[in-house]
C-alpha positions, 0 to 999 in steps of 0.5 A: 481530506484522505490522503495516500502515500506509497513507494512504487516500482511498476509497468504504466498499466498497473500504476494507471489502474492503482492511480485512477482507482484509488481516486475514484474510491475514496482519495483525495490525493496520493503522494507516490514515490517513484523507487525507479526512473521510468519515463512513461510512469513519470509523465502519466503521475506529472499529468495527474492533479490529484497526484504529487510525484517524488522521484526516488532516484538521481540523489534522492537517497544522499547515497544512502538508499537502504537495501530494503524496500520496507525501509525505504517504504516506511521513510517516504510514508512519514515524510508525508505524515510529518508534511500533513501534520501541520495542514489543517485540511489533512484528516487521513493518511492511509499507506499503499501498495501498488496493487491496493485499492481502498475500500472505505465509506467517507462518510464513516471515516470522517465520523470517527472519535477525534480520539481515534488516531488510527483505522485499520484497514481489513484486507480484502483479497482478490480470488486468484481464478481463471475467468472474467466474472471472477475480477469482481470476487474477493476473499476475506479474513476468516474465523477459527471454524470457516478456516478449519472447513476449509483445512478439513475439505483439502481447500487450504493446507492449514487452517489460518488466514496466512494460509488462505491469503496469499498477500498480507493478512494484517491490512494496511494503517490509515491514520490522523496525520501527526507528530507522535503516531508513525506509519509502518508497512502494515500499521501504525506506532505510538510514541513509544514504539508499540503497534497502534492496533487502530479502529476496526470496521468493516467499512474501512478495508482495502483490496488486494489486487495481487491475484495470479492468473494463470498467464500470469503464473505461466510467465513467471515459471518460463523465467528460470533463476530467481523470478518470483513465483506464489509457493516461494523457494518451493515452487521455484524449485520445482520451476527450475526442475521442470527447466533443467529436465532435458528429457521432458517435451514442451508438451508435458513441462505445460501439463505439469505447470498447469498442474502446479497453478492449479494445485498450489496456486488457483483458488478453490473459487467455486467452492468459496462462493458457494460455501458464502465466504466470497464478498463481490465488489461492485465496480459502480463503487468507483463513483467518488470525485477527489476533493480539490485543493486550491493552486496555493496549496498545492504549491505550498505542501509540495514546496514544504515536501522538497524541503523536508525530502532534503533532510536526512533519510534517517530522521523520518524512520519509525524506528528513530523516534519522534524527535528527529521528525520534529527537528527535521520540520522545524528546519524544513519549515525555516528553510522555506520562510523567505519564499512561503511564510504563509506555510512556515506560519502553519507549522510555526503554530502547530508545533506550538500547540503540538503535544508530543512525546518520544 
């Protein structure tokens, strides 16, 4: 089964849309913690089968929730891979953002070398255009000669793919879930701390939703202070020029943020699509219907996953080693032996055949 996990703060409408269409493209289910309290969100994850929902709040974090999300990210995402390590139906993990969707042929993934113990999954990224047509068009990761033509036509200011993307350019980890590979944001370590490049292949990618639509960028800009905006501290700037600017009617402000969009923001769309560099995504790909697990199971991992959320926080950090993670099973799994032995048996006889180092 293929796994997603991600730690999420968000509106309900983007969660549906990240929920319904990652179960559609390809997860059988998705672990997803919730970085803050929000009622609607809470009810619509509760509702969903295929989703387990983890409050991160209310004591979540034994009062030490660390101040940085990717900290805070890359605990809950091996929690679930120390979870999914003893489970012998569990053959993927991928880690998500809100706005990330797989793009990934099951079949494929499932072909993999056993020897693989990690995919990377290539960013697709979404064209940033005014324009319903343009929803289904997505840009990906050049070569040297395609970005220079870009660079050279005045379509990005330098030529490389951080300059064409405005997310990450590096993709996400989708791994074999076990003891001794970790998951970061952006990929995954070996027992020895390294960056595990994974697999690479155009069947395993994943789309980048992100795309700033002009409403989209208009309302960020009429937020004046620290609200984020594409350009960074730059653009912001300029935002907040355009608002302490008394002299300026509301008429020209709007030229000038359309002006802004337009320049710095929107993609060249018309001009990538017909230069070849676009890919279109055809929603009929959203045709795949999760795998389901039994009621025992899923009471089993999700009584085993309170088990572990209750260790500490730190044991589960890729930066921490192997180790730690291990212990922390072994105690979740002794903890839960009175009320499921069968799932305390699991981990019993993986740790006993697990080869781990670190």
């Amino acid at each position: 089964m293929l796994y997603t996990v991600s730690t999420i703060s968000a509106p309900l409408a983007a969660v549906r849309d990240f929920v319904e269409g990652n179960l559609s493209s390809g997860a059988d289910h998705m672990f997803v913690f919730l970085d803050a309290p929000s009622p609607e969100v809470e009810e619509f994850l509760d509702q969903r089968p295929c989703v387990t929902l983890v409050r991160c709040f209310d004591g979540y974090w034994q009062g030490s929730r660390p101040g940085k999300l990717a900290v805070r990210q890359n605990a809950n995402a091996n929690v679930v891979r120390v979870l999914l390590a003893p489970l012998p139906w569990s053959s993927w993990l991928a880690h998500l953002a809100v706005d990330e969707c797989l793009a990934v042929d099951r079949e494929a993934l499932e072909q993999v070398d056993d020897d693989v113990e990690a995919v990377q999954l290539q960013p697709m990224e979404a064209v940033s255009a005014e324009g319903a047509h343009w929803r289904q068009w997505f840009k990906t990761r050049l070569g040297a000669d395609d970005l220079t033509l870009l660079h050279l036509l005045g379509h990005v200011d330098e030529p490389k793919n951080s300059a064409y993307f405005y997310g990450s350019t590096s993709g996400r980890p989708c791994i074999r879930p076990g003891l001794s590979i970790r998951l970061r944001v952006a990929d995954a370590v070996d027992p020895d701390g390294k960056a595990e490049p994974g697999l690479s292949d155009e069947r395993f990618r994943m789309l980048h939703n992100g795309t700033v639509t002009l409403p989209d960028f208009i309302d960020a800009a009429e937020r004046s202070g620290d609200a984020e905006l594409p350009g960074g501290a730059d653009m912001r700037a300029a935002m907040n020029a355009l608002h302490a600017n008394g002299s300026i009617t509301a008429e020209h402000r709007q030229a000038a943020v359309h002006q802004l969009y337009e320049r710095h923001v929107a993609d060249p769309a018309q001009a990538l699509q017909d230069l070849g560099l676009l890919q279109q995504i055809d929603p009929a790909r959203h045709r795949y219907q999760p795998r389901a697990h039994s009621a025992v199971q899923v009471e089993g991992f999700e009584t085993l996953l309170s088990a572990l959320t209750a260790e500490p926080v730190d044991d589960f950090r890729p930066a921490n080693g192997v180790t730690p993670a291990i212990e922390a099973l072994q105690r979740a799994a002794e903890s839960i032996r009175e009320i499921r032995p069968d799932v305390s048996s699991l981990v019993d006889a993986y740790l006993a055949r697990a080869i781990v180092t670190g």
